[in-house]
C-alpha positions as CSV (number, residue, x, y, z in Angstrom):
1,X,89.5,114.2,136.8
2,X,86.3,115.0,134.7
3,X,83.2,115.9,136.1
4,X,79.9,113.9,135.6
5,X,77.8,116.2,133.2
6,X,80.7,115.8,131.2
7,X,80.9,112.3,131.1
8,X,77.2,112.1,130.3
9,X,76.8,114.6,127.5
10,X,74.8,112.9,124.6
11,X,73.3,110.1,126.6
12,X,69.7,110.6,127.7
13,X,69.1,110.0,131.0
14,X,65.5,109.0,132.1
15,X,67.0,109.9,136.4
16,X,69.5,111.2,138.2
17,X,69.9,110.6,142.4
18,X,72.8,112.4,143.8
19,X,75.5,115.5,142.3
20,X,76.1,115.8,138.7
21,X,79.1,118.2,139.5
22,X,81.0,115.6,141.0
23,X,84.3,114.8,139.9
24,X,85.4,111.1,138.2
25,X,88.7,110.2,138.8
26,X,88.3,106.6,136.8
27,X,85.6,104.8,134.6
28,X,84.4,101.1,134.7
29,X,82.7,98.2,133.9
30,X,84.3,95.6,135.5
31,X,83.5,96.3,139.1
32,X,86.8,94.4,140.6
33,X,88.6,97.4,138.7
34,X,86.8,100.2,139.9
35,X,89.2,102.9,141.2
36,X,88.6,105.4,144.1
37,X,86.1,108.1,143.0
38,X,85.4,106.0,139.7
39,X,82.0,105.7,137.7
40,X,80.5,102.3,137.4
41,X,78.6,101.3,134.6
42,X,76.5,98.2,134.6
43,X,75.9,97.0,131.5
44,X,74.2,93.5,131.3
45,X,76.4,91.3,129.3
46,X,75.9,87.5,127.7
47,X,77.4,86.1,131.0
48,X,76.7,88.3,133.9
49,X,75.1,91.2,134.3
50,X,76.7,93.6,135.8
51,X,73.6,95.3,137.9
52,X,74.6,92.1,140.6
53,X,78.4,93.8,141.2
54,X,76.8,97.4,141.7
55,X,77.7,97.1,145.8
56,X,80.8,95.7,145.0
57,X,81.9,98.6,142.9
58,X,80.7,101.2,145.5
59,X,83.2,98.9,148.0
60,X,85.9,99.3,145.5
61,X,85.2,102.8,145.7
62,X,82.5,103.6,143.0
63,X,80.6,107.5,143.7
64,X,79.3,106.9,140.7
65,X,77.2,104.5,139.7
66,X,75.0,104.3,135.7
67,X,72.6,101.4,135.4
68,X,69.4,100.7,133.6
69,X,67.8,99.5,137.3
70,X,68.0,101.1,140.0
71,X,68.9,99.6,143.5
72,X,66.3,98.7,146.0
73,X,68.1,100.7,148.2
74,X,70.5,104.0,147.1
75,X,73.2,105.4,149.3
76,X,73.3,108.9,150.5
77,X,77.2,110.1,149.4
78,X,76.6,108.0,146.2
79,X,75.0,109.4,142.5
80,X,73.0,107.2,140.4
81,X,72.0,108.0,137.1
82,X,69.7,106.0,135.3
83,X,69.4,105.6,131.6
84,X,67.6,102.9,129.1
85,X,70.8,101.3,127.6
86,X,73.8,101.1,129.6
87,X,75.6,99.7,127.4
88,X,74.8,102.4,124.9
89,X,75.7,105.0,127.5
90,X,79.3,102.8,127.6
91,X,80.5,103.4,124.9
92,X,79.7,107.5,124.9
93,X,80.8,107.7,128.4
94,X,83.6,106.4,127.7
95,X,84.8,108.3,124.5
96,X,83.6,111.8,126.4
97,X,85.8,110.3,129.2
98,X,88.8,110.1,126.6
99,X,88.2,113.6,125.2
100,X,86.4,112.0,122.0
101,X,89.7,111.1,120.6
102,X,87.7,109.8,117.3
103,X,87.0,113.6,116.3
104,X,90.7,114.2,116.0
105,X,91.8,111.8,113.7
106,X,89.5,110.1,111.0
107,X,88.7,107.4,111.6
108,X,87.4,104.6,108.9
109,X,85.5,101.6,110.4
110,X,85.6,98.1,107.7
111,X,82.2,95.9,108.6
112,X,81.8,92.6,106.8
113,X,82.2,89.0,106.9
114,X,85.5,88.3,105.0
115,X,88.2,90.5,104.1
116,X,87.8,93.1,106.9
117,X,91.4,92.5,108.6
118,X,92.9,92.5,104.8
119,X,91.5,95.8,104.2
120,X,92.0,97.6,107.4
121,X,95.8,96.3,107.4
122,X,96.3,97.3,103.5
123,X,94.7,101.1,104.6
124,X,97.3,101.2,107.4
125,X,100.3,100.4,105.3
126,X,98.8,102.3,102.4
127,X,98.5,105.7,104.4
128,X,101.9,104.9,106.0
129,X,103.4,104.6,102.4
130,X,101.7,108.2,102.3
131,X,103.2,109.5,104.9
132,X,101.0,109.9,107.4
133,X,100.6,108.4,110.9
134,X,98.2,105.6,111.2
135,X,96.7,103.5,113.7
136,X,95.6,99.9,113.3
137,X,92.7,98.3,115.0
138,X,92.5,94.5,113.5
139,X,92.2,91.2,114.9
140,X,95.9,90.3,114.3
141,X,97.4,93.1,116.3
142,X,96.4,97.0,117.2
143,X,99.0,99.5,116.4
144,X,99.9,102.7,117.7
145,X,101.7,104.2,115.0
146,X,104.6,101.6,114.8
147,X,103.6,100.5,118.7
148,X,102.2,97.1,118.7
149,X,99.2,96.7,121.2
150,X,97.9,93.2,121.8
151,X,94.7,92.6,120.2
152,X,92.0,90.0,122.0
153,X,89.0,91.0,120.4
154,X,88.1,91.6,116.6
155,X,87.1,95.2,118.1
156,X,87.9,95.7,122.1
157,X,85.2,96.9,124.4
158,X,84.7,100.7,124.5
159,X,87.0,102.0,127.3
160,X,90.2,99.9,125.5
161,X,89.2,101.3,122.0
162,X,88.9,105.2,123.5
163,X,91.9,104.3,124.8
164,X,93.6,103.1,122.1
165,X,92.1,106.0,120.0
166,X,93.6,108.6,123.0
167,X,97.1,107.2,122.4
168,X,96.6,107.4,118.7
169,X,95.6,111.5,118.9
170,X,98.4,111.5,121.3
171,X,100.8,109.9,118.8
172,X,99.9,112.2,116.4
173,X,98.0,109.9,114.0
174,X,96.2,111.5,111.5
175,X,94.0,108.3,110.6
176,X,92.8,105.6,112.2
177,X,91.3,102.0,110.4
178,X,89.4,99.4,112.6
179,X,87.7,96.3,112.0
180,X,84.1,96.5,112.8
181,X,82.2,93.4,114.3
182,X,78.9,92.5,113.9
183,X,79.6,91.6,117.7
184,X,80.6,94.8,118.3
185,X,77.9,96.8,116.5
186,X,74.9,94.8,118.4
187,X,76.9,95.0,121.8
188,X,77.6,98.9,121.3
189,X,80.8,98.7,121.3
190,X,81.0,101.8,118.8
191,X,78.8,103.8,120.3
192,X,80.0,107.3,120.4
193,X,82.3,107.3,117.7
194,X,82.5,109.3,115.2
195,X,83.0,108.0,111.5
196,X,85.1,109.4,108.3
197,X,83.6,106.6,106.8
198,X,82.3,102.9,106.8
199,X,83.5,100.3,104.1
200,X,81.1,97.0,103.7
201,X,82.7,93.9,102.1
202,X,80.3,91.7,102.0
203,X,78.2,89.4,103.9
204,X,78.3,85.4,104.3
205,X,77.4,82.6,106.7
206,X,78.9,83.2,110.2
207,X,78.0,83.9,113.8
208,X,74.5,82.3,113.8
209,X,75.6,81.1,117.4
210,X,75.3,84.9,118.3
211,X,72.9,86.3,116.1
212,X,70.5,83.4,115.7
213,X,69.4,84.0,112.3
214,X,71.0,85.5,108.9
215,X,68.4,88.5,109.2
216,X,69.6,89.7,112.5
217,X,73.0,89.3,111.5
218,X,73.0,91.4,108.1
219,X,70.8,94.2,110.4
220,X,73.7,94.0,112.5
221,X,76.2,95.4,109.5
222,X,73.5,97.4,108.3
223,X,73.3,99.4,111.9
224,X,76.8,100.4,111.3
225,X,76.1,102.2,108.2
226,X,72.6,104.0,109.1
227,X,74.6,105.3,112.1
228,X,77.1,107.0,109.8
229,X,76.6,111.2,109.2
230,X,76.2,113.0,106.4
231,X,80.1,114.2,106.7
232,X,81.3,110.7,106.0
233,X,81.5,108.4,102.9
234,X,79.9,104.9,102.8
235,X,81.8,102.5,100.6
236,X,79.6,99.2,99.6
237,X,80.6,95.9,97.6
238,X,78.2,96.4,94.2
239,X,79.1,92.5,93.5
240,X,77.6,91.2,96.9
241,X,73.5,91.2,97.1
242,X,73.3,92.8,100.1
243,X,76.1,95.4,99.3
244,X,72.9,98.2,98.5
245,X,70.7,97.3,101.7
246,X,73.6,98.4,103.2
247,X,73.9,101.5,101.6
248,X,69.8,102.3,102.2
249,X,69.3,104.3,104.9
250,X,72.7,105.6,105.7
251,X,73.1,109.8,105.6
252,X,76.1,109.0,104.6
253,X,78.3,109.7,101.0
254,X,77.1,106.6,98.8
255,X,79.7,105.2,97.0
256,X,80.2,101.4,95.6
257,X,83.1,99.0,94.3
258,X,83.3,95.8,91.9
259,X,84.2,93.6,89.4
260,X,81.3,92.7,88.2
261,X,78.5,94.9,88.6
262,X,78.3,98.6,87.7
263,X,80.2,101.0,90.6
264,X,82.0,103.6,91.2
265,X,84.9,102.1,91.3
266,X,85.8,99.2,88.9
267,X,88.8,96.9,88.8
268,X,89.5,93.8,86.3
269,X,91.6,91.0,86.9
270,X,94.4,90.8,84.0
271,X,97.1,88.1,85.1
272,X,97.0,85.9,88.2
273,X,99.7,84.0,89.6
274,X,101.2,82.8,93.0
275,X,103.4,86.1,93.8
276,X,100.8,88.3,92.8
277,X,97.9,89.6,89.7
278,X,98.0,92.3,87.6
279,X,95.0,93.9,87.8
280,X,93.3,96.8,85.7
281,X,91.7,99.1,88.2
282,X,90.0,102.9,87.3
283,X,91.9,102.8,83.7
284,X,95.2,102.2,85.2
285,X,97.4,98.9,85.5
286,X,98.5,98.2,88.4
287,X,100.8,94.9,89.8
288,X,99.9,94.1,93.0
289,X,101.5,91.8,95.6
290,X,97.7,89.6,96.7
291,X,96.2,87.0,95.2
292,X,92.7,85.7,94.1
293,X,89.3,87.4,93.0
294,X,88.4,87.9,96.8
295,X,91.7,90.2,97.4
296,X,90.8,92.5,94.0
297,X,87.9,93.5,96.1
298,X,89.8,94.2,99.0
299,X,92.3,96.0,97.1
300,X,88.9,97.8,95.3
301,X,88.2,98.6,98.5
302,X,91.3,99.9,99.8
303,X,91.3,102.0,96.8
304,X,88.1,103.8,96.8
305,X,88.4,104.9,100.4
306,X,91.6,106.1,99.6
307,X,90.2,108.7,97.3
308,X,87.0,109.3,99.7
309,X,90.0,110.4,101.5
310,X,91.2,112.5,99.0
311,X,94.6,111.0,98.0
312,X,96.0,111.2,94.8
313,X,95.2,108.5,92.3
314,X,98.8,107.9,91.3
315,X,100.6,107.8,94.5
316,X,97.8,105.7,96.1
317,X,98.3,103.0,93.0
318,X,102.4,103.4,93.8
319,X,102.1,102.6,97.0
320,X,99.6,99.7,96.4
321,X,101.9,98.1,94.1
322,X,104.5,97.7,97.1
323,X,102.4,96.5,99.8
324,X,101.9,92.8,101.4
325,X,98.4,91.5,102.7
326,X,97.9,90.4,106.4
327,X,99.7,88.2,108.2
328,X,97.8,84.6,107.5
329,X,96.1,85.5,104.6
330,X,97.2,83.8,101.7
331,X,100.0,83.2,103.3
332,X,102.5,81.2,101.3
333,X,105.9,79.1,101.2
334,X,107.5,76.6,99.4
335,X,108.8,73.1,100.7
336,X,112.7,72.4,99.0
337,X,110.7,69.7,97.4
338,X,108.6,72.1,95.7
339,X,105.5,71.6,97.5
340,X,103.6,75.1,98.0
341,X,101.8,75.6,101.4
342,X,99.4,78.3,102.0
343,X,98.1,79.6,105.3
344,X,95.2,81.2,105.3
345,X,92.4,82.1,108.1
346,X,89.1,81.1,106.2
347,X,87.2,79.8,108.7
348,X,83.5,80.6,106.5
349,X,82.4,78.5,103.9
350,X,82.3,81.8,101.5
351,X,86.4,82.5,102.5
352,X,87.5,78.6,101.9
353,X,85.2,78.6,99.0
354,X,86.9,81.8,97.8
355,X,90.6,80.5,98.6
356,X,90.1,77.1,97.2
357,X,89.1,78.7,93.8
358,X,92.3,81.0,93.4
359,X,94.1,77.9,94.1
360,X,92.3,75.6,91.5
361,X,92.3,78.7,89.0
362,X,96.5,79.3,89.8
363,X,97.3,75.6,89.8
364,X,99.2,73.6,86.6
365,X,97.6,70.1,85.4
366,X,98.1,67.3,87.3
367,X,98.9,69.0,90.4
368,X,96.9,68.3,93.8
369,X,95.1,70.6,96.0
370,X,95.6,69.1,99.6
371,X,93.3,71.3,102.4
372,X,93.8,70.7,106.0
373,X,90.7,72.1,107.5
374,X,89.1,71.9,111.1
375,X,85.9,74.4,112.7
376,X,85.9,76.5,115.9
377,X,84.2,74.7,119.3
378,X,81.3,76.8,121.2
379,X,80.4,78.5,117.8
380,X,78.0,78.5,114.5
381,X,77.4,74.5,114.6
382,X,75.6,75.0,111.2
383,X,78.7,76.0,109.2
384,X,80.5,72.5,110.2
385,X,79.1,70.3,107.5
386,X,78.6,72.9,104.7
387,X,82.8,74.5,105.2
388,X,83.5,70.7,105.0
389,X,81.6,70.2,101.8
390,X,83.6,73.0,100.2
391,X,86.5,71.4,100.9
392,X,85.7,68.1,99.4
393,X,84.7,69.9,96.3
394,X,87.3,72.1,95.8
395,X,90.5,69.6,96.8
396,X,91.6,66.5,95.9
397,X,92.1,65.5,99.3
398,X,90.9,66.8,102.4
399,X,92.4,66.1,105.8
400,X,89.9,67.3,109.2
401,X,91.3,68.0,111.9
402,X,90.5,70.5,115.1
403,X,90.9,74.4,114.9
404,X,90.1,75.8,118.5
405,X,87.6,73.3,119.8
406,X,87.4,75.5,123.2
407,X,85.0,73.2,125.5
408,X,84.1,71.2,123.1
409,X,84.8,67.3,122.0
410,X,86.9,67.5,118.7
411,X,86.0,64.3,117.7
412,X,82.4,65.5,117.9
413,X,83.1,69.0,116.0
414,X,84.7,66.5,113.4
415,X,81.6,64.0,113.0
416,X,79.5,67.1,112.3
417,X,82.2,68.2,109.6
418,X,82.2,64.6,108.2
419,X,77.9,64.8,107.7
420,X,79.2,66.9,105.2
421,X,81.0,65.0,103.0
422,X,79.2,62.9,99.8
423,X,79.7,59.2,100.1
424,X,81.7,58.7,96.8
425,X,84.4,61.6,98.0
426,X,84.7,59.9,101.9
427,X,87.7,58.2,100.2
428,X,89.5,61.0,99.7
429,X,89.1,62.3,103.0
430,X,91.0,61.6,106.5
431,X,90.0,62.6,110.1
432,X,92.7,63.5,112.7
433,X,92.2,65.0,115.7
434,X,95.5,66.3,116.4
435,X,96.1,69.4,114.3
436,X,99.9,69.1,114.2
437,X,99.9,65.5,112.8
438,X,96.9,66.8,110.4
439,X,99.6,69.0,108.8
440,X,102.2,66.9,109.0
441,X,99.8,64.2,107.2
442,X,98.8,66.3,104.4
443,X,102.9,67.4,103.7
444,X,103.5,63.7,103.5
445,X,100.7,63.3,101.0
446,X,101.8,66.2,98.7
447,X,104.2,65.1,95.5
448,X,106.6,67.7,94.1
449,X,104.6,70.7,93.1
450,X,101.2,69.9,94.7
451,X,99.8,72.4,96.8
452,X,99.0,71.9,100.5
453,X,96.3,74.8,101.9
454,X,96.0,75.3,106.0
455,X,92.8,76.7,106.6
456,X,91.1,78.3,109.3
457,X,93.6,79.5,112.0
458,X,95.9,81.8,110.3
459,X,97.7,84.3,111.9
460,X,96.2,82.8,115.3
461,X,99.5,81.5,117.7
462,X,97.4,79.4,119.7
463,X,94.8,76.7,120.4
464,X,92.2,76.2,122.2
465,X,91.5,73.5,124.3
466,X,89.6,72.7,127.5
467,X,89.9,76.7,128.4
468,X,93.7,77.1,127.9
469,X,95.7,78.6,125.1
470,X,98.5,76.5,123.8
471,X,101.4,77.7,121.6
472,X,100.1,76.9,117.9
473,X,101.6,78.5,115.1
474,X,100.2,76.5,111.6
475,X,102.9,78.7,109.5
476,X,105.4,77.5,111.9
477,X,104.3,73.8,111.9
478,X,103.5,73.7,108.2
479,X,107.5,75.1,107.6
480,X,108.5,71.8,110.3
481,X,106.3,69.3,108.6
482,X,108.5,70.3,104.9
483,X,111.6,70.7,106.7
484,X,110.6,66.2,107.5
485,X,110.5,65.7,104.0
């Protein structure tokens, strides 16, 4: 139990009706969880608004109830507080609720449209290689020191991520790295947190469902930084052109990574091939076990915040020469015919862009780049034609297909992909629906040493259709389709 005040330190409150001394046993959002002696918040959400369930809560059990309007009528043995942004007060609430478990480890947030799951899952395996305990907050998988915890959001609402962050001071973690969504950031999902440090990797187009228009979405990233204190570091891509607008207004410790640009922080590709590049990074070689331009800045990345965070330069370059990338990022195998596959979760037209070219670069004459390809349902609609457009351009031949069409009509998603496509490369493009034959299709396409590349799901074990989650594993079915041949 924590009393009220407590709860509420750092969130202005514009009124209070009832007993600040009371005592919280639980704290809520979701009214049909409320507890007895819980605190309610009501935070109006993209769906419902949570100010309609406020009597439901109190039914549940709720003596506590924060919302931004007050109700017409207030109950005697109830408190209300009132304050301007409940969602705001959320997220504090709930990490005062938790004991602020983000001021006892440090934790490093990764913001951006690509890369972020790369980087936050080479900083977890890094510090592990270390020897400290880390926690993992990705959109693969959250971990607990080696405790796997389910992950259903990029970054989970603020009472799961206290949570999380609770069981990580519990486990005696000394660090923490968590993916940072744009999502997140505008919802106030971080709110309360407190920052070691913020890493930006670089900004592309994405999410315009959400954030309507490419201006709202980079203030989104850029919110995350000016919210950082003058005790952390903020870590920018120099290479991307909106890598210093990030960097603008933040109190935070500027530092910046690239390849190309002047930065702190400076890396060179030397050698490149499909097990790995050699790259030349702060005056030292290092071999590492990634792949591709895009994954130099990630491991650039990885690298400055692990001096920020004062490790030693040698032993972080050790280490980084013996760890693997993310689960469904350039992920690859080889078919006993000698076809390579690669799974990999580009679903932007920067990522496929990005994956296509390490392919074409890595790839001996006369060999094929076949890309199975497909776009979410119920998202960005104006990504569709332009991801599909890299695809033609970058691969000999392209087969569409569905990724998660959710409520949507694949065979509509796929016409918008296909508006796309320049008439003289149609012919060296083909349209199915059905994901698993898509794959299938492209492995029977592929000659000895051609390269087949399975875009846009990754690590994902599912698919979305009509509102339910079927089993879909691409690796799995790409391995299946090669074990056919």
């Amino acid at each position: 139990m924590i009393e009220l005040k407590d709860i509420l330190h750092g969130i202005p409150v514009r009124q209070v009706i009832g007993n600040l001394n009371v005592a919280v046993s639980d704290l809520n959002f979701d009214s049909r969880k409320v507890m007895p002696n819980g605190m309610f918040v009501a935070v109006a959400g993209l769906h419902t608004d949570g100010h309609q369930y406020i009597d439901a809560a109190i039914n549940q059990g709720a003596t506590v109830v924060l919302c931004e309007q007050l109700p017409e009528i207030t109950k005697d043995d109830i408190t209300y507080v009132q304050v301007d942004d409940s969602a705001f007060a959320l997220g504090v609430s709930a990490s005062n609720y938790f004991g602020n478990p983000s001021r006892k480890l440090r934790l490093v947030g990764v913001t951006g449209t690509n890369g972020k799951t790369t980087i936050v899952t080479l900083l977890y395996k890094l510090f592990r290689k270390l020897g400290y305990e880390v926690g993992l907050l990705s959109t693969v998988h959250n971990l607990v020191g080696d405790r796997v915890v389910a992950a259903t959001h990029t970054t989970p609402d603020p009472l799961a991520l206290n949570k999380l962050l609770h069981e990580m001071v519990d486990a005696g973690c000394d660090y923490c790295f968590m993916e940072v969504s744009s999502h997140a950031i505008v919802q106030q999902r971080i709110a309360g947190l407190n920052f070691a440090g913020g890493i930006f990797s670089n900004i592309t187009h994405d999410h315009l469902d959400f954030h309507k228009t490419f201006d709202e979405y980079i203030k989104a990233k850029k919110t995350f930084f000016d919210g950082l204190d003058r005790f952390a570091f903020a870590l920018s891509n120099a290479d991307d052109k909106h890598g210093a607008v990030m960097l603008q207004n933040t109190f935070a410790h500027k530092k910046t990574y690239g390849l190309k640009h002047m930065a702190d922080f400076k890396a060179k590709v030397i050698e490149s091939h499909f097990d790995g590049m050699l790259l030349y990074l702060d005056g030292q070689e290092v071999w590492v076990k990634l792949v591709g331009n895009f994954n130099a800045y990630n491991i650039l990345a990885v690298y400055g915040a692990a001096i920020l965070l004062e490790q030693e330069t040698m032993k972080i370059l050790t280490a980084l020469s013996n760890i693997t990338g993310a689960e469904g990022r350039f992920d690859t195998t080889i078919s006993k015919n000698g076809v390579i596959g690669i799974v990999d979760y580009a679903h932007t037209p920067d990522a496929v862009q990005n994956v296509l070219e390490t392919i074409g670069d890595l790839r001996k004459n006369k060999v094929h780049i076949i890309t199975v390809l497909g776009c979410g349902g119920d998202r960005d609609k104006a990504k569709r034609p332009v991801m599909a457009a890299v695809a033609v351009k970058y691969s000999d031949k392209v087969v569409i297909t569905s990724d998660n069409p959710r409520t949507e009509d694949p065979m509509q998603i796929i016409q918008d992909m296909e508006s796309g496509i320049p008439q003289d490369k149609k012919r060296n493009v083909f349209s199915i629906a059905d994901r698993r034959e898509a794959i299938r299709a492209a492995c029977h396409l592929a000659q000895p040493g051609d390269i087949v590349l399975v875009a846009g799901k990754g690590h994902e074990k599912y698919q979305e259709i009509k509102g339910q989650r079927y089993d879909f594993d691409d690796k799995a079915v790409l391995v299946g389709a090669f074990n056919e041949q």
